[in-house]
C-alpha positions as CSV (number, residue, x, y, z in Angstrom):
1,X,19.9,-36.0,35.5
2,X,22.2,-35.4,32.6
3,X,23.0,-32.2,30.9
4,X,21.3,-31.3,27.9
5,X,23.0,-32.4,24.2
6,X,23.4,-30.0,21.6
7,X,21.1,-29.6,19.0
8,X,22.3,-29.7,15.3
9,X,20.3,-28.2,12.2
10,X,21.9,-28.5,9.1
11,X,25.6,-26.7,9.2
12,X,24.2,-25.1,12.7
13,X,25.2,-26.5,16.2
14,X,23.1,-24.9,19.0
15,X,25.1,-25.5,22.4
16,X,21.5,-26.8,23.8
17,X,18.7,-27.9,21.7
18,X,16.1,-25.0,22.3
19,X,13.9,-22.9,19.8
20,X,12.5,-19.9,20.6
21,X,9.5,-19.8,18.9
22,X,8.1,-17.3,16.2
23,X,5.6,-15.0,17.3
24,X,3.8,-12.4,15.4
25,X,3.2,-9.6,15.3
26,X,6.5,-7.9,17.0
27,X,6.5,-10.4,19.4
28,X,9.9,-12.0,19.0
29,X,11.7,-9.4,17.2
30,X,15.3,-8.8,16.6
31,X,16.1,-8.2,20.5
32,X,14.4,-11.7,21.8
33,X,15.8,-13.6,19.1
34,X,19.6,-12.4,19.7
35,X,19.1,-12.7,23.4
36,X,17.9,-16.1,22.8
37,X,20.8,-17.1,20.4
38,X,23.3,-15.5,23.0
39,X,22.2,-17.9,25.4
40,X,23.1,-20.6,23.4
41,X,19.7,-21.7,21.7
42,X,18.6,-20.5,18.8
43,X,16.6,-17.3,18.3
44,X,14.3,-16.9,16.2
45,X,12.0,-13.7,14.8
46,X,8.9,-13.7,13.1
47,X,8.5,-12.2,9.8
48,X,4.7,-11.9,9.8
49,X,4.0,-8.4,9.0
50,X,7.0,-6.3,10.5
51,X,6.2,-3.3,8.3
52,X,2.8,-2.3,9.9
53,X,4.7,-0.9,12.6
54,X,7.4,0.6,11.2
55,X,8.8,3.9,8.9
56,X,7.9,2.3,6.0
57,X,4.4,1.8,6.3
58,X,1.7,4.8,6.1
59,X,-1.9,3.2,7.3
60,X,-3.6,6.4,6.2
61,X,-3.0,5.4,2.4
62,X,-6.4,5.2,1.0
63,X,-5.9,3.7,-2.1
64,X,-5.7,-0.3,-2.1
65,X,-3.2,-1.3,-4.2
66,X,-0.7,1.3,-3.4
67,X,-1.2,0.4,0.3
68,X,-0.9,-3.0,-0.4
69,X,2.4,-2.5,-2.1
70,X,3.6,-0.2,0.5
71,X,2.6,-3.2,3.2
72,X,4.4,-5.8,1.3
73,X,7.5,-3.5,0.8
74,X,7.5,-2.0,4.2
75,X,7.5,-6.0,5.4
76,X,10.6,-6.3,3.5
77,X,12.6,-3.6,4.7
78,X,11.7,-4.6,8.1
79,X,13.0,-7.8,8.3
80,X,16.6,-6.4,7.1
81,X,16.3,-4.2,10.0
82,X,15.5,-6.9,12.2
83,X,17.9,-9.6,11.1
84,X,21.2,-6.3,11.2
85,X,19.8,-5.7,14.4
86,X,19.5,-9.2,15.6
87,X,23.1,-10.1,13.9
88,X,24.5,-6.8,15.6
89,X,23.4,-7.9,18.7
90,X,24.6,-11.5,18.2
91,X,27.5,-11.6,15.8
92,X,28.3,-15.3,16.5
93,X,24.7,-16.6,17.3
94,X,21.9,-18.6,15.6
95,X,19.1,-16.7,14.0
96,X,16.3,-17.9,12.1
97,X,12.7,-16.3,10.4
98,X,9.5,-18.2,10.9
99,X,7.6,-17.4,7.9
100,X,4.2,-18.3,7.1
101,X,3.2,-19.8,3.9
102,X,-0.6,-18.7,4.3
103,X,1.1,-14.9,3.9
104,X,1.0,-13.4,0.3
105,X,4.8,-12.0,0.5
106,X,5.7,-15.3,1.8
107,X,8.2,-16.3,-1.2
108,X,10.0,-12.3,-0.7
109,X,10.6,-12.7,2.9
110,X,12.3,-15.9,2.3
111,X,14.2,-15.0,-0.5
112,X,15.4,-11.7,1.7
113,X,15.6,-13.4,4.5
114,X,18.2,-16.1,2.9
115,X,19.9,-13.2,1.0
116,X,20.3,-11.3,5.0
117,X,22.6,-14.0,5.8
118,X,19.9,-16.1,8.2
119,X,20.9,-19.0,9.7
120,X,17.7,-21.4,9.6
121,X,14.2,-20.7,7.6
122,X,11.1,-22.0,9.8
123,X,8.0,-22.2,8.1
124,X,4.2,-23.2,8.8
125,X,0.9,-22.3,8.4
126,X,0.6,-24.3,5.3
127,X,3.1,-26.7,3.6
128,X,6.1,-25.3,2.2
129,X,6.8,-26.9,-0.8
130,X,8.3,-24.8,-2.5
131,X,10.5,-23.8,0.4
132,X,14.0,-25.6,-1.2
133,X,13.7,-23.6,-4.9
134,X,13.4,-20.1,-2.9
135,X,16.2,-21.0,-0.9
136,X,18.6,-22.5,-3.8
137,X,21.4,-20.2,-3.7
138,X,21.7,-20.4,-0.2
139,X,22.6,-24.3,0.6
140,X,23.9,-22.5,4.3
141,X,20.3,-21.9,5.1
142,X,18.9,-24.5,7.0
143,X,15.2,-25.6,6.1
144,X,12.6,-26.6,8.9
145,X,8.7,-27.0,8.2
146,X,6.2,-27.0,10.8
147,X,3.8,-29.9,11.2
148,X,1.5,-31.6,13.0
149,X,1.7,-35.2,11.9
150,X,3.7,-37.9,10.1
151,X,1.8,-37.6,7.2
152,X,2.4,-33.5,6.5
153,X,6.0,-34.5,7.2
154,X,5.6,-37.4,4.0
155,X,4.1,-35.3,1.7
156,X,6.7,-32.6,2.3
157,X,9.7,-34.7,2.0
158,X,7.9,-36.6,-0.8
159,X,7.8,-32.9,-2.7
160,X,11.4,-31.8,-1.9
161,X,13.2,-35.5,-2.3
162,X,11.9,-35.6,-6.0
163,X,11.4,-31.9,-7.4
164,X,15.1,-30.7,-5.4
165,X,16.5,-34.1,-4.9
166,X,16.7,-32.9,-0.3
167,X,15.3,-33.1,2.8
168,X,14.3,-30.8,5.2
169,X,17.4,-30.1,7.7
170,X,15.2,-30.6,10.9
171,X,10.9,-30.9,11.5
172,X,8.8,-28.9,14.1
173,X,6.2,-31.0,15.1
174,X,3.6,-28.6,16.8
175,X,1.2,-30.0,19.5
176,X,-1.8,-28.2,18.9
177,X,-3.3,-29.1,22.1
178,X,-1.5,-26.6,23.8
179,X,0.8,-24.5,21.2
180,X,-0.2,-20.6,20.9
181,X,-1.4,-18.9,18.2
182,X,-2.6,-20.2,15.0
183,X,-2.9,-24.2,14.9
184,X,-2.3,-26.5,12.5
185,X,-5.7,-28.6,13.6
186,X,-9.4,-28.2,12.8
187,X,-11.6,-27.3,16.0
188,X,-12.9,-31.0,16.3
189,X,-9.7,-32.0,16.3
190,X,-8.5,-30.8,19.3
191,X,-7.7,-32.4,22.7
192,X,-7.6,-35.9,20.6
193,X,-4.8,-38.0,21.7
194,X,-3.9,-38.2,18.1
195,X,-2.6,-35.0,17.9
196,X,-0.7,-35.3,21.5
197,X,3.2,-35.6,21.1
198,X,3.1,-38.4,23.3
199,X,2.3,-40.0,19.9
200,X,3.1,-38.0,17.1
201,X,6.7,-38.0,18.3
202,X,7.9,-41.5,18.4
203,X,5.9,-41.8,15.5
204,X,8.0,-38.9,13.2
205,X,10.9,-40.3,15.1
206,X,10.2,-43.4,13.5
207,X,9.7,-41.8,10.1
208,X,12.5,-40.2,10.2
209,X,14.8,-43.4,11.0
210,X,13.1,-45.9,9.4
211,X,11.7,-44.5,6.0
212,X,14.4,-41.5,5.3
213,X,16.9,-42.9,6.9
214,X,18.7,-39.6,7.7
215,X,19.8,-38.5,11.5
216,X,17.3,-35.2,10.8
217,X,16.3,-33.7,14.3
218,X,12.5,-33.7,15.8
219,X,12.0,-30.6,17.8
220,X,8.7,-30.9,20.3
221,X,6.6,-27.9,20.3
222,X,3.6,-26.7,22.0
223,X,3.0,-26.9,25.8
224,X,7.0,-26.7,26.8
225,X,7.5,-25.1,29.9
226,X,10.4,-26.5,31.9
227,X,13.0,-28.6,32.4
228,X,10.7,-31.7,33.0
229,X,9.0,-31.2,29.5
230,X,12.1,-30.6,28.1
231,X,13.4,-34.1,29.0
232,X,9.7,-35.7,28.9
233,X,10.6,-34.4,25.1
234,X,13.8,-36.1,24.4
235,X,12.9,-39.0,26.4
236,X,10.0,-39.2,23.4
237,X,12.6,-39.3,20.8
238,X,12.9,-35.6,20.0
239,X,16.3,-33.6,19.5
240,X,15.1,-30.8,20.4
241,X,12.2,-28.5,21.9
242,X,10.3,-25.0,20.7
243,X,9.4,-22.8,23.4
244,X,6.7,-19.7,22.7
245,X,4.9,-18.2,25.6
246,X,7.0,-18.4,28.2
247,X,9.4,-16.3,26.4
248,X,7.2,-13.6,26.4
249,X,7.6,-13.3,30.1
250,X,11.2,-12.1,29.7
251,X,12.7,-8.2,29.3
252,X,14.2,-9.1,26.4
253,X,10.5,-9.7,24.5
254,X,9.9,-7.4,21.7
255,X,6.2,-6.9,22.7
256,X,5.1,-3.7,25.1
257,X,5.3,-4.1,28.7
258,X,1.5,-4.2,29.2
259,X,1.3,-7.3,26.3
260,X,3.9,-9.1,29.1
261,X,2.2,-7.9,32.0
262,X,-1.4,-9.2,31.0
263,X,0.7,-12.7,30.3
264,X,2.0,-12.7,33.6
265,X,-1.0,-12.2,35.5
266,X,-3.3,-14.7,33.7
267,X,-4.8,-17.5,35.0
268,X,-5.1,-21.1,33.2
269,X,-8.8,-20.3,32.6
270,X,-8.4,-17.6,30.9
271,X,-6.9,-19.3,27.8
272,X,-9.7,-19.7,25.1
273,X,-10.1,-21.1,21.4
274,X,-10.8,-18.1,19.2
275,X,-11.9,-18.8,15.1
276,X,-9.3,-16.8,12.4
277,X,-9.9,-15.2,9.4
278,X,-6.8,-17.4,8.2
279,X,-9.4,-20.8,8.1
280,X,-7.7,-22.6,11.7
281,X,-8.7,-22.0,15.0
282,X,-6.3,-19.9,17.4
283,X,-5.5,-20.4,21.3
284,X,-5.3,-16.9,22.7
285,X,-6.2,-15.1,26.2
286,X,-9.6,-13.8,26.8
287,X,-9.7,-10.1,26.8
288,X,-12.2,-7.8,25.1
289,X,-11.4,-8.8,21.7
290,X,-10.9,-12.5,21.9
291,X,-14.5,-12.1,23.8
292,X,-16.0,-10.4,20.4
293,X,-14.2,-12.8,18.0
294,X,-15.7,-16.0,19.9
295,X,-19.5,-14.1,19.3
296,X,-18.6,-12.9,15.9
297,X,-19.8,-9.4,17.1
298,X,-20.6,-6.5,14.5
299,X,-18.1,-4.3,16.4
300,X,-14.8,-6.1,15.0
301,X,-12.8,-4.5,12.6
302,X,-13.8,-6.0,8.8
303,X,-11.4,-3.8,7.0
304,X,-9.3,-5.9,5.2
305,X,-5.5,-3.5,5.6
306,X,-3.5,-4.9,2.2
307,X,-5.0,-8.4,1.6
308,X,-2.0,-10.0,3.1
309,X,-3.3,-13.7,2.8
310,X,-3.9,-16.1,0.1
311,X,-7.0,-17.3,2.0
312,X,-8.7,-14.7,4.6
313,X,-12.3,-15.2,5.6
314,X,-12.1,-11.5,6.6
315,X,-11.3,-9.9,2.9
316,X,-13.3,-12.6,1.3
317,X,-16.5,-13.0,3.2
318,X,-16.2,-10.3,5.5
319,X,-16.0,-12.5,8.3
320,X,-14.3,-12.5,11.9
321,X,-11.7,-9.6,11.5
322,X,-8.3,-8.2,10.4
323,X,-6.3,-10.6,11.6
324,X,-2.4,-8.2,11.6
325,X,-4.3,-5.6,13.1
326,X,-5.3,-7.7,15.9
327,X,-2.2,-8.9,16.3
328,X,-0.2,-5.1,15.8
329,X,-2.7,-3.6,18.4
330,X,-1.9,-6.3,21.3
331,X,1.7,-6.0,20.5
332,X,1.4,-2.2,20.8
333,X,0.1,-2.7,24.1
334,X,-3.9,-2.2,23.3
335,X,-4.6,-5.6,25.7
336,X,-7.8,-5.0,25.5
337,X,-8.5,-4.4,21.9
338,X,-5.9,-6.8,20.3
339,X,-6.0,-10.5,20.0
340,X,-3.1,-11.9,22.6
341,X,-2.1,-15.4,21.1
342,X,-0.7,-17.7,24.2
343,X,0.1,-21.3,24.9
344,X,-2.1,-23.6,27.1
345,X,0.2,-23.1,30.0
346,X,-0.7,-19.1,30.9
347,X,-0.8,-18.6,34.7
348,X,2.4,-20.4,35.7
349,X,4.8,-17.8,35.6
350,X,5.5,-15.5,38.5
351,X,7.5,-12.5,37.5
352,X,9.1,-11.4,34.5
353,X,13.3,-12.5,34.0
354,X,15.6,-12.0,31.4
355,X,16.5,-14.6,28.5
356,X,19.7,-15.2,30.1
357,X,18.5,-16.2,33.6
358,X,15.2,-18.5,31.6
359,X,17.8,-20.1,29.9
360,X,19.7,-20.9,33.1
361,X,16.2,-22.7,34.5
362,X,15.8,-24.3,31.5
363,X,19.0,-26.1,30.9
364,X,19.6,-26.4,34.9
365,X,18.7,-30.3,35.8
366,X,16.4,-30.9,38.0
C-alpha cells in the first residue's frame, strides 16, 4: 500500500489530500479547522451563520430589519474571529470557508473571507457563478464549487471560462447518497447509481482531462470513512477526499460535547431523510426534532429569525421550520430539540480521538 500523495489546490499544497468538511452551524469552527490544517490536510470552517451564537448578535431584537441587519453583520464579524483564531492556531496551515450560495450574505462572507487572508473558498448549495468576480482581488484564494455531477461542473466552468476568462482551482463532487447535511439531489433521486461516485468520478475525471484539459483536482465527498475509501477514492480518479462526520467524533470539534456524544452512540438506523426549508432534502439523525420535521408537526418553530435565504419554504410559506435555529440549538447541545445533520456512516465509531491521532488512521496504510 503506498503512502498517500499530496494534494494541490491552486498555489496550496496540502501534505495529504484530505478536506475536512464544512459544517454548520459551529460545527467546524476555527478550532477543528486549524487542528485539521496542523495535521497536514486542509481545515476548513463553515461560514453559515456564525453570528447567531456570538457577541454580536441580540435574538431578543424585535424589529425585523434591524435584526436582520444585526444577523447579517454579526455573521461578518464572526468569521474574522474565526479565521484570526484559526490562523493563530495555525500560522503555516491551510484554511478554507465553505460558504453557501443559497445564504443571503453569501457575496459578504466571501468578500471578507478573501480580504481575512483565506486560503481556499468552498462553496455549494447552489452554483456559484459569480464566485471568480467576488474573489478578483484575491488571485491567492483558491476557488472550489461543490457539485454533484458532470453537468453542474460544465455549466460552472462554462460561466467562469467566458465571463472571467478561469477555471475553478479544484471540484468537490458530493455523493449524496451518503454525504450529511443538505444535498445537492431531489428526494427521488436518491440511492440511484447515477449519483454514486463510483460513476460520477471517472466521469468528472474525464471532464476534467478531456474537455478542460487542465490537471484541476477531484476530491470525493460523501460517505468517506477510512483509509479503504480513501484509496477506493483515488483508485476512481480522484485527487483528493472530503471527510464530514467522522470529524465530529474528535476533541477538537467545535460543537458541544453532548452534539459528539449523541454521534458517537448512534446506530446506522438511526440516520433518516428529513425535508428543509432550503428546497433539498437533508440526511440527519433521528431525534425529537428530526422526528417532527419528517411529520411536519405544528409544534416546529415557523419563525423566520432574519430571512437569511434567498429561497426558504419556512419564511415564504410557513413551512417545515427555521432552519439556523435548528442547526444553533443542536450545536448548543439541545440534542433533542435541534436538527443533527450526519453522514450515512453513523454508528461506526467507538470513542471520541483527537484530529491529530484521526489523521494518523487516516493516512496510515492498511
Amino acid at each position: 500500500m503506498q503512502a498517500l500523495p499530496t494534494l494541490k489546490i491552486g498555489q496550496h499544497i496540502a501534505r495529504y489530500p484530505i478536506i475536512q468538511g464544512g459544517m454548520g452551524v459551529r460545527i467546524s469552527g476555527a478550532r477543528l479547522a486549524a487542528a485539521v490544517a496542523n495535521a497536514g490536510g486542509i481545515g476548513v470552517i463553515s461560514a453559515a451563520a456564525l453570528g447567531l451564537n456570538s457577541p454580536y448578535f441580540d435574538i431578543s431584537e424585535r424589529n425585523v430589519r434591524k435584526r436582520r441587519e444585526q444577523f447579517f453583520e454579526a455573521n461578518r464579524l464572526a468569521l474574522i474571529d474565526e479565521i484570526q483564531l484559526a490562523r493563530r492556531l495555525s500560522p503555516d496551515g491551510i484554511l478554507g470557508i465553505n460558504a453557501m450560495v443559497a445564504a443571503q450574505d453569501y457575496e459578504l462572507l466571501v468578500r471578507t473571507a478573501a480580504e481575512q487572508g483565506i486560503n481556499l473558498i468552498i462553496s455549494g448549495a447552489g452554483l456559484p457563478l459569480q464566485l471568480p468576480e467576488l474573489t478578483a482581488d484575491y488571485p491567492a484564494v483558491a476557488l472550489v464549487p461543490i457539485v454533484s455531477s458532470t453537468r453542474a461542473a460544465r455549466i460552472i466552468c462554462r460561466k467562469w471560462e467566458r465571463q472571467y476568462g478561469r477555471l475553478p482551482d479544484a471540484f468537490v463532487v458530493e455523493n449524496p447518497n451518503s454525504a450529511g447535511g443538505h444535498l445537492g439531489a431531489k428526494l427521488e433521486e436518491l440511492g440511484t447509481e447515477a449519483a454514486a461516485l463510483e460513476v460520477v468520478i471517472p466521469d468528472m475525471v474525464a471532464y476534467v482531462r478531456q474537455e478542460l484539459q487542465q490537471p484541476l483536482p477531484v476530491i470525493a465527498a460523501g460517505g468517506i470513512w477510512d483509509r479503504s475509501d480513501i484509496d477506493r477514492a483515488l483508485a476512481l480518479g480522484a485527487s483528493g477526499v472530503q471527510l464530514g462526520t467522522r470529524f465530529i467524533m474528535t476533541h477538537e470539534c467545535d460543537a458541544d460535547i453532548r452534539y459528539k456524544e449523541f454521534h458517537l452512540h448512534a446506530k446506522p438506523e438511526d440516520v433518516v431523510i428529513v425535508p428543509s426549508p432550503v428546497g433539498m432534502p437533508g440526511r440527519a439523525l433521528r431525534n425529537a426534532f428530526a422526528e417532527k420535521a419528517i411529520a411536519n408537526s405544528p409544534d416546529l418553530e415557523r419563525r423566520c429569525l432574519a430571512s437569511c435565504l434567498h429561497a426558504c419554504k419556512c419564511r415564504d410559506n410557513q413551512q417545515n421550520f427555521c432552519i439556523v435555529q435548528a442547526l444553533d440549538k443542536a450545536a448548543r447541545g439541545d440534542i433533542e430539540g435541534g436538527l443533527i445533520f450526519s453522514g450515512s456512516n453513523a454508528g461506526r465509531a467507538d470513542r471520541i480521538v483527537s484530529v491529530g491521532e484521526l489523521m494518523t488512521e487516516l493516512v496510515t496504510p492498511i
